[in-house]
C-alpha positions as a Markdown table, in Angstrom:
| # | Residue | x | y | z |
|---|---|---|---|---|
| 1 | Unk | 0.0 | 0.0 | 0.0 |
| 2 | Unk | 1.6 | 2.9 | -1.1 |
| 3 | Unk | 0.9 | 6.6 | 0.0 |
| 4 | Unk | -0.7 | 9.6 | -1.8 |
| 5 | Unk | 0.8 | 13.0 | -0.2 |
| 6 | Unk | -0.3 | 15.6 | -2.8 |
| 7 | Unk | 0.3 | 18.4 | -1.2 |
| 8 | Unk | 2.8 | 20.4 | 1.8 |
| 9 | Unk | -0.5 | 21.4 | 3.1 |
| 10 | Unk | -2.4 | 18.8 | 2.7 |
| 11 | Unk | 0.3 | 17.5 | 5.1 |
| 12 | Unk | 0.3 | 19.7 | 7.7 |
| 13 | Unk | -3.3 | 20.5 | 8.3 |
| 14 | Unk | -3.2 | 17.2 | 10.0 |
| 15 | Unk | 0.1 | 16.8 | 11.9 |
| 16 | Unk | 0.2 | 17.3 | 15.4 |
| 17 | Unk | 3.0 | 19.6 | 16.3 |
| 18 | Unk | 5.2 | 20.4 | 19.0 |
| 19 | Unk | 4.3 | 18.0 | 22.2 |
| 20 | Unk | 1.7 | 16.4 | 21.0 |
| 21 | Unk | 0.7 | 13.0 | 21.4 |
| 22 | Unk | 0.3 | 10.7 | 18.6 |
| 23 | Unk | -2.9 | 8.3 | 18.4 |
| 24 | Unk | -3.2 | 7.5 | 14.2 |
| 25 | Unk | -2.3 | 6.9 | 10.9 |
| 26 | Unk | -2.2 | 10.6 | 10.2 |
| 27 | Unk | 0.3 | 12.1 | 12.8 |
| 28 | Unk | 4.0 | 11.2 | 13.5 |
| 29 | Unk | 6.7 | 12.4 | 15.8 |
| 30 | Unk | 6.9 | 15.9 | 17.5 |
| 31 | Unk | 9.0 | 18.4 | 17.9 |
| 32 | Unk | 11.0 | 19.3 | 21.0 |
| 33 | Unk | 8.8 | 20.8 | 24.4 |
| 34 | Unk | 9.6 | 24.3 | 25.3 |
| 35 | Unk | 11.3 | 23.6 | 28.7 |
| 36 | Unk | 14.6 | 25.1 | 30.5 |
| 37 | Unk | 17.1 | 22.0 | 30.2 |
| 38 | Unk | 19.8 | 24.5 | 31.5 |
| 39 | Unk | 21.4 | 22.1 | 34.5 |
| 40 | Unk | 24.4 | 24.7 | 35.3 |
| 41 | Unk | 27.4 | 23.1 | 36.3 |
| 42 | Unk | 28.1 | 24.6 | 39.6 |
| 43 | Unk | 26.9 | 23.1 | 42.9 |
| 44 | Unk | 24.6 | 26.2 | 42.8 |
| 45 | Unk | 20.7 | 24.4 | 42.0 |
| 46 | Unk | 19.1 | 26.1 | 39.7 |
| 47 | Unk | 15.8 | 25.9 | 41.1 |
| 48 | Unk | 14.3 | 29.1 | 38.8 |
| 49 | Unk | 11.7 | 26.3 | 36.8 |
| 50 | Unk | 11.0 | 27.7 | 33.4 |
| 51 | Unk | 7.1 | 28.5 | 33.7 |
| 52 | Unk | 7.4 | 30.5 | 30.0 |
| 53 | Unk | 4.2 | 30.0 | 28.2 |
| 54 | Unk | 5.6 | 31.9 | 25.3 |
| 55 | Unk | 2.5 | 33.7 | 24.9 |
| 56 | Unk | 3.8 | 37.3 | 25.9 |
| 57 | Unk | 0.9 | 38.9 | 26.0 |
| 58 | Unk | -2.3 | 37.8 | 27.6 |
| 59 | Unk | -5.0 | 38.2 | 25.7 |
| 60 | Unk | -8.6 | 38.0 | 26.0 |
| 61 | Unk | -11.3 | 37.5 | 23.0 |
| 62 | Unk | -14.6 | 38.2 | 21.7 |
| 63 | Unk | -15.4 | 37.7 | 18.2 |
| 64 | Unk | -18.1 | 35.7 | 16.1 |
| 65 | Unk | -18.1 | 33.3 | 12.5 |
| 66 | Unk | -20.1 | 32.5 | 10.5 |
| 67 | Unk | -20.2 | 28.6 | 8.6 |
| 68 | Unk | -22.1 | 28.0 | 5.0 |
| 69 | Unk | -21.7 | 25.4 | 3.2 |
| 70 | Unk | -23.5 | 23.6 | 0.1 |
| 71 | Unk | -23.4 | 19.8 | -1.6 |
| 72 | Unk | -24.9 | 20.3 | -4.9 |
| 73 | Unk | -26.3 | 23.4 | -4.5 |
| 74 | Unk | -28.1 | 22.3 | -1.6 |
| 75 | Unk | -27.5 | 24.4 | 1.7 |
| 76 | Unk | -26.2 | 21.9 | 4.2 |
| 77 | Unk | -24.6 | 24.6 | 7.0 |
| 78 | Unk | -25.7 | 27.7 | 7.6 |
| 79 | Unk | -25.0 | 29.1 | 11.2 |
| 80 | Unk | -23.3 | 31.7 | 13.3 |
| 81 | Unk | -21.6 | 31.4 | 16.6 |
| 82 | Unk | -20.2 | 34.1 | 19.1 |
| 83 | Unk | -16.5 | 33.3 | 20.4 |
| 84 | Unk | -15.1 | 33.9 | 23.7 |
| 85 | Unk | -11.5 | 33.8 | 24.3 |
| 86 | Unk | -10.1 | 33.8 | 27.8 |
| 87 | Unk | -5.6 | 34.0 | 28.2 |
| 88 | Unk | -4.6 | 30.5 | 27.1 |
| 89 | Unk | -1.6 | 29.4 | 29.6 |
| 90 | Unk | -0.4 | 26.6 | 28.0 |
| 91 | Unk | 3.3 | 25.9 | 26.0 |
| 92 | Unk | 2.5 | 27.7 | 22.4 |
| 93 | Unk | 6.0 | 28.7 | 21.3 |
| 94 | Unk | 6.2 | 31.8 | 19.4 |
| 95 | Unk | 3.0 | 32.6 | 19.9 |
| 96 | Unk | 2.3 | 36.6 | 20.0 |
| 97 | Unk | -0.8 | 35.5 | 21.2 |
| 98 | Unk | -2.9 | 32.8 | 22.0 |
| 99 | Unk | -6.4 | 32.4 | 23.7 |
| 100 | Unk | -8.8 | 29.5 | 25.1 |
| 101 | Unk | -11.9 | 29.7 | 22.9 |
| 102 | Unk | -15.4 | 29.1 | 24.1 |
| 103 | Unk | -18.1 | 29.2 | 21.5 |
| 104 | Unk | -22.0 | 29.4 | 21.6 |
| 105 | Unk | -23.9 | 28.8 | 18.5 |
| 106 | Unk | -26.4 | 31.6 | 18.0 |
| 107 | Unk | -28.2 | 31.0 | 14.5 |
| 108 | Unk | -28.5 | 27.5 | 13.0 |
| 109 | Unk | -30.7 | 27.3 | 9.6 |
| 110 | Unk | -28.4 | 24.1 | 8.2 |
| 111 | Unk | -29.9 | 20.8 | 7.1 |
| 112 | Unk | -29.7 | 17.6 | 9.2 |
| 113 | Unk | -26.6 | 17.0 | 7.1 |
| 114 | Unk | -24.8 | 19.4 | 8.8 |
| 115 | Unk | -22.5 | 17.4 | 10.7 |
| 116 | Unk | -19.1 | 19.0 | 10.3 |
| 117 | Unk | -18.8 | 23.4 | 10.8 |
| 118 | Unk | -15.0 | 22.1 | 9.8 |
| 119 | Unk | -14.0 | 22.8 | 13.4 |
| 120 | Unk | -10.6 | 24.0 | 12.8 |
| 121 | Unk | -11.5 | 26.9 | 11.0 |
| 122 | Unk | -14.8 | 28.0 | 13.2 |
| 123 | Unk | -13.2 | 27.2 | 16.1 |
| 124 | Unk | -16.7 | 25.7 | 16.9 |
| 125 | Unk | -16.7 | 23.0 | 19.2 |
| 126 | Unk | -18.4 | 20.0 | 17.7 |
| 127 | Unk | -18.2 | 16.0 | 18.0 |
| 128 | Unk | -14.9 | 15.2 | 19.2 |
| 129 | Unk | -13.2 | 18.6 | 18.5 |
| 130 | Unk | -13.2 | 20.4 | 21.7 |
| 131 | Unk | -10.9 | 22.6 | 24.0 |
| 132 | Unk | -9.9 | 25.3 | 21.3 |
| 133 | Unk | -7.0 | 27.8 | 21.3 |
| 134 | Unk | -6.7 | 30.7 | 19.0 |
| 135 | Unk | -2.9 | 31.1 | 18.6 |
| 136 | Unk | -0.9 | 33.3 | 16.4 |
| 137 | Unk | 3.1 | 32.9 | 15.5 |
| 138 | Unk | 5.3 | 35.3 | 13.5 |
| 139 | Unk | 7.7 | 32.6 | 12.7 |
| 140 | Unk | 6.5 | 28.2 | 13.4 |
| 141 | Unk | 8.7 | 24.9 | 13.2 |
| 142 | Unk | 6.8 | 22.4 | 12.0 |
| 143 | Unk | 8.0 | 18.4 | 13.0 |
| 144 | Unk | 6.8 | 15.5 | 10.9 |
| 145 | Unk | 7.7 | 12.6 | 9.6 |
| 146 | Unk | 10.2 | 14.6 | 6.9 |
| 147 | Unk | 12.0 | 16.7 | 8.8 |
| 148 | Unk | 11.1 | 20.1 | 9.8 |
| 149 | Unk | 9.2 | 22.5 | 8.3 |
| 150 | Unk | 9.5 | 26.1 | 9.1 |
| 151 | Unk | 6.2 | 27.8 | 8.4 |
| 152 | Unk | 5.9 | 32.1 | 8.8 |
| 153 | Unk | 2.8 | 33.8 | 9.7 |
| 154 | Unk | 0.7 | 31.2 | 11.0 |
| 155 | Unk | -2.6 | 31.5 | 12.1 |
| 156 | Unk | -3.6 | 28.0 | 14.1 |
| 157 | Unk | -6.4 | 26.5 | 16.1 |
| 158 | Unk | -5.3 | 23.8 | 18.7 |
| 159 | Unk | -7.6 | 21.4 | 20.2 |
| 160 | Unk | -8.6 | 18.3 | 21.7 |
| 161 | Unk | -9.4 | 15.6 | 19.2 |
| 162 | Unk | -10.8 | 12.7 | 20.7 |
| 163 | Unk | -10.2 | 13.3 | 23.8 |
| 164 | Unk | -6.4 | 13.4 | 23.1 |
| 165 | Unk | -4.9 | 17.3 | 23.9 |
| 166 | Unk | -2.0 | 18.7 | 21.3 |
| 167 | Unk | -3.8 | 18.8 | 18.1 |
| 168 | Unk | -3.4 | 21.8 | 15.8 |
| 169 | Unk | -5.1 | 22.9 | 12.6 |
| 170 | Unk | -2.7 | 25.4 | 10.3 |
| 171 | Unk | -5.5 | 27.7 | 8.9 |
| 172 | Unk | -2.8 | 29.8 | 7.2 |
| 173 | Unk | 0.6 | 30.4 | 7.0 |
| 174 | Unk | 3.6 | 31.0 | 4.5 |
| 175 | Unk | 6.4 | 28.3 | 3.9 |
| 176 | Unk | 9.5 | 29.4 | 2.3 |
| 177 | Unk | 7.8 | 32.6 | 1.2 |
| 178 | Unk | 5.0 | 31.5 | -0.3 |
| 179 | Unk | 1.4 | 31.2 | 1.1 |
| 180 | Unk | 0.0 | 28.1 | 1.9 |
| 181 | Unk | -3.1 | 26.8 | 4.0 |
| 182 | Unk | -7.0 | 27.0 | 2.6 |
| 183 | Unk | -7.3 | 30.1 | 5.0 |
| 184 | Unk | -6.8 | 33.8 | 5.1 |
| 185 | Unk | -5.9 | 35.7 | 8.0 |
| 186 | Unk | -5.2 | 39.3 | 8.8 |
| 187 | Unk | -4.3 | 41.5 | 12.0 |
| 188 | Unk | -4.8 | 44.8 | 12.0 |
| 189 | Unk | -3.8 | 46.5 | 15.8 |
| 190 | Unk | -5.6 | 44.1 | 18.0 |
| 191 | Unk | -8.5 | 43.5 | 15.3 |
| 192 | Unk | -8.4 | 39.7 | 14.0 |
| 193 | Unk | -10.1 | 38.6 | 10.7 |
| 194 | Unk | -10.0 | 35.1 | 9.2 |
| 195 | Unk | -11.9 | 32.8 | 6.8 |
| 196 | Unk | -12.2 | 30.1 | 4.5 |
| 197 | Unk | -13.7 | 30.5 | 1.0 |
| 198 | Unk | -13.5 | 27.1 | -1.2 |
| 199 | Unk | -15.9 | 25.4 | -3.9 |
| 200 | Unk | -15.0 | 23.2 | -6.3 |
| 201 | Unk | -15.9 | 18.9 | -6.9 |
| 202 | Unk | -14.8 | 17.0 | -4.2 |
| 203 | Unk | -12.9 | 13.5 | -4.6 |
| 204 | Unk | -15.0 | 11.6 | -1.8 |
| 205 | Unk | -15.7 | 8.2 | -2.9 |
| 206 | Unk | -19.0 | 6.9 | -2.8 |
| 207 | Unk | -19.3 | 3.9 | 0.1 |
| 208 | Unk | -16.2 | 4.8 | 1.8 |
| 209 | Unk | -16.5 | 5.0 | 5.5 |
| 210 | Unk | -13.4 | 4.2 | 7.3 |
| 211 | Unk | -14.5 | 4.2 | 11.0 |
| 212 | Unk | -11.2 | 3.3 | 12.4 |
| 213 | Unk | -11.8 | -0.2 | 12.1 |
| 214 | Unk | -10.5 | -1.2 | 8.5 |
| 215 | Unk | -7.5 | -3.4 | 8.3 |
| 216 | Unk | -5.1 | -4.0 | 5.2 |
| 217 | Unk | -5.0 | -7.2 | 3.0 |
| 218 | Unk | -1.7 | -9.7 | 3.7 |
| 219 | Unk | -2.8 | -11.0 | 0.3 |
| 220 | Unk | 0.3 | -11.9 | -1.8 |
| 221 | Unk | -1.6 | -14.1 | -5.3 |
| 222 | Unk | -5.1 | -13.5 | -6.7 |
| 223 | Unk | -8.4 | -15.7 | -6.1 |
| 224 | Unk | -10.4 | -17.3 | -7.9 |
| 225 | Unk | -13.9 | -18.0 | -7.6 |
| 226 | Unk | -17.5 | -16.6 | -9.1 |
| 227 | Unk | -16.5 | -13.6 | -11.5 |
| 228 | Unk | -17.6 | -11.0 | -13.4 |
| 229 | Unk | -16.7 | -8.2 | -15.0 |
| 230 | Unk | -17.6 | -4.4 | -15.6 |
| 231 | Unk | -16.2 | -0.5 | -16.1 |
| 232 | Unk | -15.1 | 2.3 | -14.2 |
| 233 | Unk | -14.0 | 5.7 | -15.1 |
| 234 | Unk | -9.6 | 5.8 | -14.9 |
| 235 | Unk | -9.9 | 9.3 | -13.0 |
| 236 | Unk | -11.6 | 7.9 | -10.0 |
| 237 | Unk | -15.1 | 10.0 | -10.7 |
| 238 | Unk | -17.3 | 7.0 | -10.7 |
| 239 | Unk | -16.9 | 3.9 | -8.5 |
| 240 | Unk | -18.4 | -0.1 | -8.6 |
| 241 | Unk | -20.5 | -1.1 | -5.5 |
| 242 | Unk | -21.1 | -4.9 | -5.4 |
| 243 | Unk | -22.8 | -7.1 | -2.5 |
| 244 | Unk | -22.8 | -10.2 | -1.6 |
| 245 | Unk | -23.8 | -12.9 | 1.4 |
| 246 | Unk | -20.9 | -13.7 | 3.8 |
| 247 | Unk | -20.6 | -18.3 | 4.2 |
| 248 | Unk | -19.5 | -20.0 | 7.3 |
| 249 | Unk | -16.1 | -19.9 | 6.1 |
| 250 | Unk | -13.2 | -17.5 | 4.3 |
| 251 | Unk | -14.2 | -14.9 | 2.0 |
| 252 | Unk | -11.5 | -13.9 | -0.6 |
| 253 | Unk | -12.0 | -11.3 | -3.2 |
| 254 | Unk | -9.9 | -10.5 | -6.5 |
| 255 | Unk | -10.0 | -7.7 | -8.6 |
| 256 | Unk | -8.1 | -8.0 | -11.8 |
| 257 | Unk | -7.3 | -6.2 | -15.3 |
| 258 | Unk | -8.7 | -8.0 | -18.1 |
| 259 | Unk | -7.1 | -6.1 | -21.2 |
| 260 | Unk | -3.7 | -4.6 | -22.1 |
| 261 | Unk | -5.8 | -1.6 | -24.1 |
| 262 | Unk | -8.1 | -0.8 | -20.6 |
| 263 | Unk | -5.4 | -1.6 | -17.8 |
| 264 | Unk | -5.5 | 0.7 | -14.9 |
| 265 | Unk | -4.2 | 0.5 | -11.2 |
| 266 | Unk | -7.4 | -0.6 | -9.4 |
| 267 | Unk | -7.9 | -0.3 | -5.7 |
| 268 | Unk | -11.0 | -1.9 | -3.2 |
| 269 | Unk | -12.1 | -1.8 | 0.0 |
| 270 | Unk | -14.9 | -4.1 | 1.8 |
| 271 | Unk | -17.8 | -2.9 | 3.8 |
| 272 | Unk | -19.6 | -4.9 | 6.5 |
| 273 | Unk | -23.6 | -4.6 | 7.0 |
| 274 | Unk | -22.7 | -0.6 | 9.5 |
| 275 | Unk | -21.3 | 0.6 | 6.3 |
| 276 | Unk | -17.6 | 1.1 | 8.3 |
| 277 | Unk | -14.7 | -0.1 | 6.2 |
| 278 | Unk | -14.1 | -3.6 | 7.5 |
| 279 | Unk | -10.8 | -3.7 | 5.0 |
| 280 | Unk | -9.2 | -2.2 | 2.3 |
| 281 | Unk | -6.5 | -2.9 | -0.2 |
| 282 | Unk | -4.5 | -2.0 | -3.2 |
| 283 | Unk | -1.3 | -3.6 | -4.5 |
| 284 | Unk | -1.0 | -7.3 | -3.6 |
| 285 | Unk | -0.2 | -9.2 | -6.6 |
| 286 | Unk | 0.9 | -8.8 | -10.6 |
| 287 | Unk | -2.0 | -7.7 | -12.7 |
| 288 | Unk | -2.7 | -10.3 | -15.9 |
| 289 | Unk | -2.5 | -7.1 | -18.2 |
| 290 | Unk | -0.4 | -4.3 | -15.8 |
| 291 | Unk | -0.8 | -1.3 | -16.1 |
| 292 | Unk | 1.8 | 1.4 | -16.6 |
| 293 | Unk | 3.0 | 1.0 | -13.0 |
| 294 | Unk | 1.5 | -0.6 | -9.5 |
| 295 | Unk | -0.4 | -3.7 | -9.0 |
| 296 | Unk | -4.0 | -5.4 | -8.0 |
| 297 | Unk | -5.9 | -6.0 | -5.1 |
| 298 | Unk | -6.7 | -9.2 | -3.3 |
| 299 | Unk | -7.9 | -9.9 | 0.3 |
| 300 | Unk | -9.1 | -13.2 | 2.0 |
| 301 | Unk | -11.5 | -12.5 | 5.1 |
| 302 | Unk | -11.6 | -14.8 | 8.1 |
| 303 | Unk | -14.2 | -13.1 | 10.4 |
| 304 | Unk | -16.8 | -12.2 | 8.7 |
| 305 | Unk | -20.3 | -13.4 | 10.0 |
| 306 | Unk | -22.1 | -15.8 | 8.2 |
| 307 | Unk | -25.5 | -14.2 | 6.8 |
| 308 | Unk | -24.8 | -10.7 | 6.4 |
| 309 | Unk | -24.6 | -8.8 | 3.6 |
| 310 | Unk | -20.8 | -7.1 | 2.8 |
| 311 | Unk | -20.2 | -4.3 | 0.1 |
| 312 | Unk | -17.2 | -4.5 | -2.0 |
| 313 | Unk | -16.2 | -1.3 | -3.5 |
| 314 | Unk | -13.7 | -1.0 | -6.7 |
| 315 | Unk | -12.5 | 2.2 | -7.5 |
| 316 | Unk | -9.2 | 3.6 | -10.1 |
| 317 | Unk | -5.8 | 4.7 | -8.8 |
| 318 | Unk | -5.5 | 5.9 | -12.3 |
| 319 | Unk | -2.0 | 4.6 | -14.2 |
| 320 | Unk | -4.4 | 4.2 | -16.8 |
| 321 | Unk | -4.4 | 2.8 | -21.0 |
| 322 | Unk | -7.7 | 4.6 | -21.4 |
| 323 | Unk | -10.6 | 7.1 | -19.9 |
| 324 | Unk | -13.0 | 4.0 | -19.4 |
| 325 | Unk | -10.9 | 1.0 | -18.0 |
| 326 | Unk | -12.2 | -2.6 | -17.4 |
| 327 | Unk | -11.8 | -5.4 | -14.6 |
| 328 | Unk | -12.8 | -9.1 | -13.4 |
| 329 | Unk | -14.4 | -9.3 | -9.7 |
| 330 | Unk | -13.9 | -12.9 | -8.8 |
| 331 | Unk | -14.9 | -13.7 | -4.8 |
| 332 | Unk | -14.8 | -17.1 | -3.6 |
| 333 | Unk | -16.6 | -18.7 | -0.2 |
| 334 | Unk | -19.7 | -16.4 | -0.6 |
| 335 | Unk | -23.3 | -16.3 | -2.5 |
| 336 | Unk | -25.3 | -13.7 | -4.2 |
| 337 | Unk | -22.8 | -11.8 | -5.5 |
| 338 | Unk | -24.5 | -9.1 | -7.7 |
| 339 | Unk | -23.4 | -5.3 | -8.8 |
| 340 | Unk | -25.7 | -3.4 | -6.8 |
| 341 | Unk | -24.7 | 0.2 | -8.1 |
| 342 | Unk | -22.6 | 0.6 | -11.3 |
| 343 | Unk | -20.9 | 3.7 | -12.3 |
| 344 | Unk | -21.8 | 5.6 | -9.1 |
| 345 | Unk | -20.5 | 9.3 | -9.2 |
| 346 | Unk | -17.7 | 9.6 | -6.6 |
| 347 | Unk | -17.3 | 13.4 | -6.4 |
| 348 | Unk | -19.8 | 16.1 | -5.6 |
| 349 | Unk | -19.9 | 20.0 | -6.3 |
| 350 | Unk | -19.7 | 21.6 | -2.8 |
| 351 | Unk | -18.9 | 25.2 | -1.9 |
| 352 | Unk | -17.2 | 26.5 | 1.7 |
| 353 | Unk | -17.8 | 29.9 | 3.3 |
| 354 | Unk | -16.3 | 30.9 | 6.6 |
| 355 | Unk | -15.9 | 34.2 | 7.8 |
| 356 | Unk | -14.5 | 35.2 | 11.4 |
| 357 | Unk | -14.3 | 38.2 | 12.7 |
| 358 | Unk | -13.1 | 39.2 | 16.8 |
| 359 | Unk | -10.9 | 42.0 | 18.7 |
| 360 | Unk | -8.1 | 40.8 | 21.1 |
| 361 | Unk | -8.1 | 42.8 | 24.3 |
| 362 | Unk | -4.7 | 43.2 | 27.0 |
| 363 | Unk | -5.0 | 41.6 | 29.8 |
């Protein structure tokens, strides 16, 4: 299984930075804590502890945003919140400010749908993002799992993401010079402005829920078993959803090419009856007909329970011979095996519009 970075910010909106704990597949190491390691050599203790929040001047906060978002021209947010920020007396190195944030919604005329205010940019707490800080550096070290990054001019929100403390989202700063972040920010004396504007066709897949419980195949050869074959679109805008009826024993699944003239670099994953990823998969043996470059997918499930109806999705990595590219589902130790949606548009059109607005007051 290879990975997809496509982006430096892509990246960093979901590292956690200095101090932070790790808990997923999506954060790595962290950087050093701000702490006085100073021993002194002389027999004189140095019992001066360094208490140096690096926030240098308190602040205090009161502002408001706004959230509106759409999905196919349907309004799914729309709501305002007030934000109260209180001096934040935590570690946030070269930080010219930083507050605690507090926020009450005050205006909500969003769908049902509207299950994510994307937190790190509202500062709204919601779910399992809670325990905001406002913070505010001239000059950031990024650590990852590359190296360092050293950012400029970043405007971040820090908070509490299931339940675990050190989390930051970058909502904008400059790297080497050059802007990066989906966000805009501005200062101007102690008046604060930030925001998020975004539209475009999003690359969510249909039937992809990971839930934190999918594993990755071990598979190392293809299956056999029942097969058929159908079409998907090489760019990864349409996506196969078959079912079928887990037996009493294994379950293995095989999708391969069929065609030197419609190979692509096909990838699945497995749904159980919750719709949470139960496991997903990409390169785990030589295609018949490869394409340009990578491999197929194959997995062979032991614990699924007998009687309940599984989703296999197929979907293109792209490494394609053609727009419209072929492959052969074969699945072995289960029954009814039927393509229940074909050609399902992945993407959507969505639009994003955040706009926040607050004065910082000395403390």
């Amino acid at each position: 299984m290879r990975l997809s970075i496509t982006t430096l910010s892509s990246l960093l909106l979901i590292l956690p930075l200095l101090g932070c704990p790790t808990t997923d597949e999506k954060v790595d190491d962290t950087g050093p804590a701000d702490a006085d390691t100073d021993t002194d050599s002389d027999t004189d203790a140095d019992t001066d502890a360094d208490t140096d929040t690096d926030v240098t001047t308190p602040y205090s906060f009161a502002g408001n945003v706004s959230v509106s978002t759409t999905r196919n021209g349907d309004v799914v947010c729309d709501l305002e919140a007030t934000l109260t920020g209180t001096p934040y007396t935590g570690d946030c190195e070269g930080c010219d400010f930083a507050v605690a944030i507090a926020s009450e919604v005050t205006r909500d005329d969003g769908s049902a749908d509207c299950t994510s205010t994307y937190s790190t940019y509202s500062f709204i707490e919601e779910g399992d993002y809670t325990d905001f800080v406002m913070a505010h550096a001239d000059e950031y070290v990024v650590y990852g799992y590359y190296g360092a990054y050293y950012l400029n001019d970043v405007f971040m929100s820090r908070y509490s993401y299931y339940g675990y403390d050190g989390y930051y989202g970058l909502v904008s700063y400059t790297y080497a010079g050059t802007p990066y972040g989906s966000g805009t920010f501005a200062r101007t004396g102690d008046d604060v402005t930030w925001g998020l504007s975004s539209s475009g066709v999003s690359t969510y897949l249909y039937g992809y829920e990971y839930c934190y419980t999918a594993g990755e195949s071990a598979a190392t050869t293809s299956f056999g078993g029942e097969s058929a074959t159908s079409s998907i679109a090489c760019d990864a805008s349409t996506t196969d959803i078959w079912t079928f009826v887990a037996g009493n024993g294994a379950v293995s699944v095989t999708v391969d090419t069929v065609s030197a003239e419609t190979a692509f670099d096909p990838w699945m994953w497995i749904n159980g009856s919750d719709e949470c990823a139960v496991l997903l998969t990409d390169d785990n043996f030589d295609c018949t007909f490869p394409p340009p470059t990578y491999m197929c997918p194959s997995a062979e499930l032991e614990d699924l329970t007998a009687g309940d109806t599984y989703e296999i999705v197929v979907a293109s990595y792209g490494d394609c011979t053609a727009e419209l590219v072929e492959y052969q589902l074969s699945v072995a130790g289960a029954s009814d095996v039927q393509l229940a949606m074909d050609d399902v548009v992945a993407g959507y059109e969505y639009s994003v519009e955040i706009v926040g607005t607050g004065t910082l007051t000395a403390e």
